[in-house]
N, CA, C and O atoms as CSV, one atom per row, in Angstrom:
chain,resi,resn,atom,element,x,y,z
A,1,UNK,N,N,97.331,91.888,101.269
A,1,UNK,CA,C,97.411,92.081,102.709
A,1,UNK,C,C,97.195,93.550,103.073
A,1,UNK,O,O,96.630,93.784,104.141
A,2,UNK,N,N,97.597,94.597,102.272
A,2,UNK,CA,C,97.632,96.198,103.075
A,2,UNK,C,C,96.593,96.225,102.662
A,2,UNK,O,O,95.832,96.752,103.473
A,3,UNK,N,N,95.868,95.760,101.313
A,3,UNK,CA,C,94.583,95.778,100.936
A,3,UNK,C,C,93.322,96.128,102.462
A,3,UNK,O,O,92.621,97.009,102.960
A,4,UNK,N,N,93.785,94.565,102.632
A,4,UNK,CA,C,92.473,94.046,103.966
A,4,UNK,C,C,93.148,95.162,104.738
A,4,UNK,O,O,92.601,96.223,104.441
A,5,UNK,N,N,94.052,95.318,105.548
A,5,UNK,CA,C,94.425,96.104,106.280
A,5,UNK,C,C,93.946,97.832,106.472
A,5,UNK,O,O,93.659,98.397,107.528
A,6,UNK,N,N,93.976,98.370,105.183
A,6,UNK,CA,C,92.985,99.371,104.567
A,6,UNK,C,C,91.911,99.291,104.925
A,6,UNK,O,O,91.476,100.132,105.712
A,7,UNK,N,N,90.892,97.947,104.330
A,7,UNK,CA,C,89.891,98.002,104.746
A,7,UNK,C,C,89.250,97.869,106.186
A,7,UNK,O,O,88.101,97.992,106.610
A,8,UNK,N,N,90.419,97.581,106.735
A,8,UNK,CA,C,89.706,97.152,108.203
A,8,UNK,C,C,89.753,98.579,109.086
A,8,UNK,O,O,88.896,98.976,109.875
A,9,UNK,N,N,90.808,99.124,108.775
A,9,UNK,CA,C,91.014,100.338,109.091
A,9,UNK,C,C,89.863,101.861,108.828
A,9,UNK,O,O,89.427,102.751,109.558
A,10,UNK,N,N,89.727,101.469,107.275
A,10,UNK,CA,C,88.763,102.225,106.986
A,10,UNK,C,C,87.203,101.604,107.913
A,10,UNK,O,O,86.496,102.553,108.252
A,11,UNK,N,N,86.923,100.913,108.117
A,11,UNK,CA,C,85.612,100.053,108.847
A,11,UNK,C,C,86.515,101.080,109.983
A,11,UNK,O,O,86.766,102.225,109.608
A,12,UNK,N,N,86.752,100.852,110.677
A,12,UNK,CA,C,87.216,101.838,112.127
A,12,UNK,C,C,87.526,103.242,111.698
A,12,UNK,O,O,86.914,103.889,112.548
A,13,UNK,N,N,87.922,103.840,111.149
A,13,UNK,CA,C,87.979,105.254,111.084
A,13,UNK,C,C,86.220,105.800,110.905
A,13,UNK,O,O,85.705,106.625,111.659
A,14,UNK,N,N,85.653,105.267,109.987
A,14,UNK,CA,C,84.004,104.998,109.743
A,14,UNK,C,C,83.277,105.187,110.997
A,14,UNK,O,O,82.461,106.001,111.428
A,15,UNK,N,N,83.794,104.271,111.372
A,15,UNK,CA,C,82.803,104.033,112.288
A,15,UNK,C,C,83.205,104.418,113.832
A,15,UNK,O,O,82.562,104.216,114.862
A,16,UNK,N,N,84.075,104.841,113.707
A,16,UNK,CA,C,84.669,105.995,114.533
A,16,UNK,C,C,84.516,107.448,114.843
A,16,UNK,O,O,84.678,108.014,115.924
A,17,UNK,N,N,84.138,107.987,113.573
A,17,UNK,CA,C,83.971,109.524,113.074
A,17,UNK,C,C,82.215,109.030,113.530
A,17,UNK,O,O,81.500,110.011,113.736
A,18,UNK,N,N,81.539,107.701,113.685
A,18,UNK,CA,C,80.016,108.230,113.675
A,18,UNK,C,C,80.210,108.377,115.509
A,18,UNK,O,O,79.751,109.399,116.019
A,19,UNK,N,N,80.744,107.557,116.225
A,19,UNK,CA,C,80.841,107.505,118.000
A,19,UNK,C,C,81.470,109.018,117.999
A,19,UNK,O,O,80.869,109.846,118.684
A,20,UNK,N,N,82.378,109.348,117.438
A,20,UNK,CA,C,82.771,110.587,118.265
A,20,UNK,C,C,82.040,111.941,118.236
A,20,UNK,O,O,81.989,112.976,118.900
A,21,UNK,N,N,81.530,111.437,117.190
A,21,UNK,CA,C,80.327,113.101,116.628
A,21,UNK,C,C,79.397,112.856,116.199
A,21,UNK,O,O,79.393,112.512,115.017
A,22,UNK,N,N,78.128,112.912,116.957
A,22,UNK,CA,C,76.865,112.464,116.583
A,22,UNK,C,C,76.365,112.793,115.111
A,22,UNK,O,O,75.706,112.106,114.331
A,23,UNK,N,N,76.959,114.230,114.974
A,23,UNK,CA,C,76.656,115.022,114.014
A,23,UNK,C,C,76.758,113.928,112.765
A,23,UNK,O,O,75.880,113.903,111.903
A,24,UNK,N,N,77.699,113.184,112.738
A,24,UNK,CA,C,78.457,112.546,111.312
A,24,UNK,C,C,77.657,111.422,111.761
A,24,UNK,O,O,76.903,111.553,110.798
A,25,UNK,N,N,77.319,110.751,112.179
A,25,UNK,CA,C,76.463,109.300,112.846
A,25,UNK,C,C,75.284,108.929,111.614
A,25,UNK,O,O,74.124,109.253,111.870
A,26,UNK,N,N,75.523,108.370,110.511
A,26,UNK,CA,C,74.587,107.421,109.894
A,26,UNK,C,C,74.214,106.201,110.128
A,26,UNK,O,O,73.650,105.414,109.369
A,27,UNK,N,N,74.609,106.045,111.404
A,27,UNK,CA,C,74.281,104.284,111.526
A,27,UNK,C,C,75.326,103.512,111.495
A,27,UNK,O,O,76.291,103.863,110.815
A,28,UNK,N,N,75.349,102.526,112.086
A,28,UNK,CA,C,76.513,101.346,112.257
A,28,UNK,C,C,76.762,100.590,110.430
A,28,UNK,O,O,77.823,100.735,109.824
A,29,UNK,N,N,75.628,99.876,109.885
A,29,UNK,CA,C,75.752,99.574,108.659
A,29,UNK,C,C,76.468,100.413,108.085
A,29,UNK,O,O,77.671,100.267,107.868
A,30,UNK,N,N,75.481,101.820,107.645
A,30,UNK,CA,C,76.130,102.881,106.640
A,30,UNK,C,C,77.621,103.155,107.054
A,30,UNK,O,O,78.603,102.795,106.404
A,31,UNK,N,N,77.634,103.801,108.151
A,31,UNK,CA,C,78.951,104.612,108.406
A,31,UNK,C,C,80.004,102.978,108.615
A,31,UNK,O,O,81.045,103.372,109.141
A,32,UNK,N,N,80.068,101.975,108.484
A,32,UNK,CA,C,80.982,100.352,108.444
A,32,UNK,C,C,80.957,100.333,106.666
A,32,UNK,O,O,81.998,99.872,106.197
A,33,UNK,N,N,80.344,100.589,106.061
A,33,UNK,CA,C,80.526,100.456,104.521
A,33,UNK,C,C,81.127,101.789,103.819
A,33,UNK,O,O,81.766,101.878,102.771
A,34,UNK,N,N,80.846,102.480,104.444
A,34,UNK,CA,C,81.294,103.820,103.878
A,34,UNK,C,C,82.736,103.951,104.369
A,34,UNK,O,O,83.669,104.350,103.672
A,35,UNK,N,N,82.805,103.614,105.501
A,35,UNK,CA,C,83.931,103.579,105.925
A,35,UNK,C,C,85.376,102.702,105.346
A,35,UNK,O,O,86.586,102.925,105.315
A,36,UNK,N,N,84.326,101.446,104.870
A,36,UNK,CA,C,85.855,100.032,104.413
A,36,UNK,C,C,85.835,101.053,102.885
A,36,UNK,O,O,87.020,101.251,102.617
A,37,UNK,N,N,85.208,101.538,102.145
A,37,UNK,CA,C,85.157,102.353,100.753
A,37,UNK,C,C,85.753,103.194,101.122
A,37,UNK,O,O,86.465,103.367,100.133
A,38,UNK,N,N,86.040,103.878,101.779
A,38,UNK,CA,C,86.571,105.080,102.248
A,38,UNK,C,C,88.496,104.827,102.135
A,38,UNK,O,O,89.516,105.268,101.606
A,39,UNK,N,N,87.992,103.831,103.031
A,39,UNK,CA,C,89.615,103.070,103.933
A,39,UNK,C,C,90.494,102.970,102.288
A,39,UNK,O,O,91.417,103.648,101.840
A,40,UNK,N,N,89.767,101.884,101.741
A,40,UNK,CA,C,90.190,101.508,100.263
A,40,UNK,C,C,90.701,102.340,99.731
A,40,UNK,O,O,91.823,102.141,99.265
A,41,UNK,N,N,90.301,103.133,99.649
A,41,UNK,CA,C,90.480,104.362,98.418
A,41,UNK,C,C,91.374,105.069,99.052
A,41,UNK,O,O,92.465,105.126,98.483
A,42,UNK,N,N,91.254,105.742,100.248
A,42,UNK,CA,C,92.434,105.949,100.950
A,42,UNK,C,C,93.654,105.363,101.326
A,42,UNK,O,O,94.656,106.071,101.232
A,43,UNK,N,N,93.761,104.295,101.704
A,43,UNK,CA,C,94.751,103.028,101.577
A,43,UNK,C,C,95.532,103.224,100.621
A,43,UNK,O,O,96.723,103.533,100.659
A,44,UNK,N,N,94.416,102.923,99.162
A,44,UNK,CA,C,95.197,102.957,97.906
A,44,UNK,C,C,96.290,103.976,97.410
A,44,UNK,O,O,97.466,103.701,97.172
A,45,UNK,N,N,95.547,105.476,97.276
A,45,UNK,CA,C,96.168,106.161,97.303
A,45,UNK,C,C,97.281,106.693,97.949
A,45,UNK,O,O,98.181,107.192,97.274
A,46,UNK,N,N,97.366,106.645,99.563
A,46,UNK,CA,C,97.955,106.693,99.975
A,46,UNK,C,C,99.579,105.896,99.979
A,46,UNK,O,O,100.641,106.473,100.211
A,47,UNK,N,N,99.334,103.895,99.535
A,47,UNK,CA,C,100.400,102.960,99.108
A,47,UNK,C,C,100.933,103.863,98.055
A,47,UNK,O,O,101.965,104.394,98.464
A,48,UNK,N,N,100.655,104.189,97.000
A,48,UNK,CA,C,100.562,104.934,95.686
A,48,UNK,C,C,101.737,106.258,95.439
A,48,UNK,O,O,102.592,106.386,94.562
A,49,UNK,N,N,101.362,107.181,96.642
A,49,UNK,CA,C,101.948,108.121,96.585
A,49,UNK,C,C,103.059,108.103,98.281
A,49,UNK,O,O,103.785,109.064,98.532
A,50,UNK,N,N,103.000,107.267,98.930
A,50,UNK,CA,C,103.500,107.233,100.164
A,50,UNK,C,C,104.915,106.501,99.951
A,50,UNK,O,O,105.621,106.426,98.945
A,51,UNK,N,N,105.107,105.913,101.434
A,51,UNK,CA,C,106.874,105.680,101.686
A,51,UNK,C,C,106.550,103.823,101.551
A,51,UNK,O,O,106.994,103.040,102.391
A,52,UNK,N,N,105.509,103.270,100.049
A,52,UNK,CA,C,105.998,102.176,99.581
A,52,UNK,C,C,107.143,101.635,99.545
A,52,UNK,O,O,107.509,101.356,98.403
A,53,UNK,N,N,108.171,101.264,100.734
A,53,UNK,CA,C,109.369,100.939,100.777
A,53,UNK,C,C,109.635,99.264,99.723
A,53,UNK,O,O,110.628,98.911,99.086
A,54,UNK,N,N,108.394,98.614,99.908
A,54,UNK,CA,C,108.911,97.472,99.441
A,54,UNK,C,C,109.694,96.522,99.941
A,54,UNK,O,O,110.195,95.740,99.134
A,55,UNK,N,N,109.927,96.394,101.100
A,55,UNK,CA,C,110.876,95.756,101.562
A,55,UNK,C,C,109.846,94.753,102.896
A,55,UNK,O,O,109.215,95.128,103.885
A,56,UNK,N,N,110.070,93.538,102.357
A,56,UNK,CA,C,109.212,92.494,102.948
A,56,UNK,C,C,109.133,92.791,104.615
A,56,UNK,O,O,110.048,93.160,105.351
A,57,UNK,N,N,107.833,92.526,104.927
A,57,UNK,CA,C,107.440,92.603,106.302
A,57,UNK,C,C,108.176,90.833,107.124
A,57,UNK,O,O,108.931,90.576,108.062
A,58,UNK,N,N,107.606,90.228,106.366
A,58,UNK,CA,C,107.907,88.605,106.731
A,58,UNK,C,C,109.059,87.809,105.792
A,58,UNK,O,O,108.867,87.484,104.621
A,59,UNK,N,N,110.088,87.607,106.424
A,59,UNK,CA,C,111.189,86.907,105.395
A,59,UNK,C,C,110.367,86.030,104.463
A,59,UNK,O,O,109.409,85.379,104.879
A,60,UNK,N,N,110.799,86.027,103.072
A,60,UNK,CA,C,110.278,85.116,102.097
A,60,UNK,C,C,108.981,85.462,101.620
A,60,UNK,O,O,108.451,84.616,100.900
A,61,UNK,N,N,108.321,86.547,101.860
A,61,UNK,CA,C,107.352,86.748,101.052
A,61,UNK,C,C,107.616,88.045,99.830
A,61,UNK,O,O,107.547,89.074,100.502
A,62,UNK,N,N,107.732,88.221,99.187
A,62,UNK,CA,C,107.818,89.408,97.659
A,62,UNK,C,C,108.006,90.487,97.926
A,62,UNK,O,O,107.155,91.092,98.578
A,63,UNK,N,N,109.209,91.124,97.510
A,63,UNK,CA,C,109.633,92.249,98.248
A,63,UNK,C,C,108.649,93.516,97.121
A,63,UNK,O,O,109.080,94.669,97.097
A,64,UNK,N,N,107.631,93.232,96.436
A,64,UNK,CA,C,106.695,94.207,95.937
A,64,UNK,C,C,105.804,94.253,97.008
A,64,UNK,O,O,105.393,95.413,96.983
A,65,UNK,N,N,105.142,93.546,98.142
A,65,UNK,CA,C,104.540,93.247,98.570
A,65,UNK,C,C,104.586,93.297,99.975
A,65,UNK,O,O,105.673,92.781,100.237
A,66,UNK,N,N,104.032,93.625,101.059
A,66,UNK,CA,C,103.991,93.540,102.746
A,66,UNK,C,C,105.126,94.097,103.516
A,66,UNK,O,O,105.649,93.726,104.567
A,67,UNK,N,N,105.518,95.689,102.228
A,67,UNK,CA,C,106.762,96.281,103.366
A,67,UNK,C,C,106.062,97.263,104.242
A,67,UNK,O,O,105.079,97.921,103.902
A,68,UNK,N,N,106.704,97.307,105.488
A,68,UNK,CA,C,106.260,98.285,106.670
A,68,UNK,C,C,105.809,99.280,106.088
A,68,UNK,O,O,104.766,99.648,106.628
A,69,UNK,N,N,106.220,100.143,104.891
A,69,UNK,CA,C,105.702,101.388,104.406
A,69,UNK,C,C,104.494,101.058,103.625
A,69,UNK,O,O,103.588,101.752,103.165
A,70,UNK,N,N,104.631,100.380,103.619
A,70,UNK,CA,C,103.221,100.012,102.879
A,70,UNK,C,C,101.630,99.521,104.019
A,70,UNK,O,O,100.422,99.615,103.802
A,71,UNK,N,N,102.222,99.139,104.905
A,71,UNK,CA,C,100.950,98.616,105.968
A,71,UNK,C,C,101.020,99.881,106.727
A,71,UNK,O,O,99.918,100.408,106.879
A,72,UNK,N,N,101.982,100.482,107.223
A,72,UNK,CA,C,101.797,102.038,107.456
A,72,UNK,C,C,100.721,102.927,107.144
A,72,UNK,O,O,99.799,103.483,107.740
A,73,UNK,N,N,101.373,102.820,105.513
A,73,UNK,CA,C,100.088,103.810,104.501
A,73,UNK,C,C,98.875,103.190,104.326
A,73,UNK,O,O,98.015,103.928,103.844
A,74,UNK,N,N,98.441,101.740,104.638
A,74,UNK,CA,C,97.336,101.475,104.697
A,74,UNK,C,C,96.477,101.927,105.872
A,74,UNK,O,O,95.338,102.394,105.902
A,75,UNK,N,N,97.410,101.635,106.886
A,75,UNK,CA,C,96.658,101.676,108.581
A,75,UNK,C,C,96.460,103.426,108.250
A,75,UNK,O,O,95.410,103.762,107.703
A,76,UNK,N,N,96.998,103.986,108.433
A,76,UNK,CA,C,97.048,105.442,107.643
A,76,UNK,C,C,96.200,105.943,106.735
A,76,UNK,O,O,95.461,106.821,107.180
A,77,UNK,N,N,96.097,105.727,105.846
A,77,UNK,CA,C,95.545,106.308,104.981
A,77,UNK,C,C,93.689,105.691,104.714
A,77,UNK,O,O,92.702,106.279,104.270
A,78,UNK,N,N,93.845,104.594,105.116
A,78,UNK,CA,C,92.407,103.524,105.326
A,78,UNK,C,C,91.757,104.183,106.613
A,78,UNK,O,O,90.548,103.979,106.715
A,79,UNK,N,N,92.385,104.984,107.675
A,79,UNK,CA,C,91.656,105.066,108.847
A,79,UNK,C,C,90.964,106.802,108.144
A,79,UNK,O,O,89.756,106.997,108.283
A,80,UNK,N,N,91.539,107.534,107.680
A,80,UNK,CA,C,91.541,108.732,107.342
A,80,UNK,C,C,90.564,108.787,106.370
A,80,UNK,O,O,89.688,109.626,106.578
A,81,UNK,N,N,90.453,107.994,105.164
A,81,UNK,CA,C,90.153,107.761,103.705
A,81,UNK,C,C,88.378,107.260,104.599
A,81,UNK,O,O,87.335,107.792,104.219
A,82,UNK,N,N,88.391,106.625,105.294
A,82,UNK,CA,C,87.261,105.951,105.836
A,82,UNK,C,C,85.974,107.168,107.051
A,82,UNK,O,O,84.769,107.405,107.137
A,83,UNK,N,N,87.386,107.616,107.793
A,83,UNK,CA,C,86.865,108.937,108.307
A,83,UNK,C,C,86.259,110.039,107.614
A,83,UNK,O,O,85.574,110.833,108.258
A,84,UNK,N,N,86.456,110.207,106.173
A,84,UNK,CA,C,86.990,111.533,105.213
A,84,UNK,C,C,85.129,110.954,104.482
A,84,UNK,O,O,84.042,111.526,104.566
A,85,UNK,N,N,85.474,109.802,103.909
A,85,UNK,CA,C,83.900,109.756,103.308
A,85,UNK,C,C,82.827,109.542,103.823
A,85,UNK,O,O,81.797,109.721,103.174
A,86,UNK,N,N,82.788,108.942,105.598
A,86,UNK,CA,C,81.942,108.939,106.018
A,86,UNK,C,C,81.435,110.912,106.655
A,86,UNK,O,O,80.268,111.245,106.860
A,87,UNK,N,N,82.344,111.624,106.786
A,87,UNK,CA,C,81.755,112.760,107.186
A,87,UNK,C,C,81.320,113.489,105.861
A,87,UNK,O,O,80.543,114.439,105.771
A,88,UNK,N,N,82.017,112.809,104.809
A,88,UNK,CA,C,81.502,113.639,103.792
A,88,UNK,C,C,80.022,113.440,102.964
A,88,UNK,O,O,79.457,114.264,102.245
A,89,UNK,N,N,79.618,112.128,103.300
A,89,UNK,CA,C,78.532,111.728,102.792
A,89,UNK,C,C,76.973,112.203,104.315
A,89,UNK,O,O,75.742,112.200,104.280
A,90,UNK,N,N,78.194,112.583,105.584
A,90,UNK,CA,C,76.574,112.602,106.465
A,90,UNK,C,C,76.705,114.003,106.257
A,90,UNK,O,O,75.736,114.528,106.805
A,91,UNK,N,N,77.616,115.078,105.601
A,91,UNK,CA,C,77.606,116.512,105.088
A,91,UNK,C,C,76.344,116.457,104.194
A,91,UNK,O,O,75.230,116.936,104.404
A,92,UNK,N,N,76.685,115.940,103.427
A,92,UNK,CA,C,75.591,115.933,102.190
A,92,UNK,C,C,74.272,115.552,102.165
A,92,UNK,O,O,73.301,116.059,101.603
A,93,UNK,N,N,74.419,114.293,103.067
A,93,UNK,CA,C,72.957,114.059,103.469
A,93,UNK,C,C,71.889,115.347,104.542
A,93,UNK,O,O,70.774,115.733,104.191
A,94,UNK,N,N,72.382,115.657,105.433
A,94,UNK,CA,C,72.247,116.873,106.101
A,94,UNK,C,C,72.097,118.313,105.258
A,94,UNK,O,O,71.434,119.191,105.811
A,95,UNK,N,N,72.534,118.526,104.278
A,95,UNK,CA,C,72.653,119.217,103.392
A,95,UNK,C,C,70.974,119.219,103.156
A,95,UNK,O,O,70.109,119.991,103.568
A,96,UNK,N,N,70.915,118.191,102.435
A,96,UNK,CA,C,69.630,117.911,101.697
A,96,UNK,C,C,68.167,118.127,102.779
A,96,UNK,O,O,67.122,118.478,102.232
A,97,UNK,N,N,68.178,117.980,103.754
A,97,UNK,CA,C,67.322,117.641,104.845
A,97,UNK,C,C,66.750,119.174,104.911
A,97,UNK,O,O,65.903,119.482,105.749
């Protein structure tokens, strides 16, 4: 669940960083894929080293699993992680040009 959550997040931070600054703008495709990769990896890390409380979001589901600190650090860290590689990849591309 924080998984998808990550990723959806990262897809919006992505593709967010391309609407607000033309500059970073690769396109809806690119900057939506770069972005859920982004989210992921950010997400991840973020569950990883963040306030993983563990403590179930929904009675009865696994208290390893769907605590507030954890969908936090996804929405968090997936919007950022998604923002972070899409400006970093239209850096580089621009670079090259």
């Amino acid at each position: 669940m924080e998984l998808v959550i990550a990723l959806v997040a990262g897809f919006v931070g992505g593709n967010g960083t391309g609407r607000a600054a033309r500059r970073f703008d690769l396109g809806i495709p690119l900057n939506s894929v770069l972005g859920a990769l982004g989210g992921l990896c950010g997400g991840l890390l973020l569950m990883a080293l963040g306030p993983g409380d563990g403590q179930p979001l929904i009675a009865g589901t696994p208290p390893e699993s769907g605590g507030i600190g954890d969908i936090v650090a996804g929405l968090i860290g997936g919007a950022a992680g998604g923002a972070a590689l899409t400006m970093a990849i239209a850096l580089i591309r621009a670079r090259g040009r």
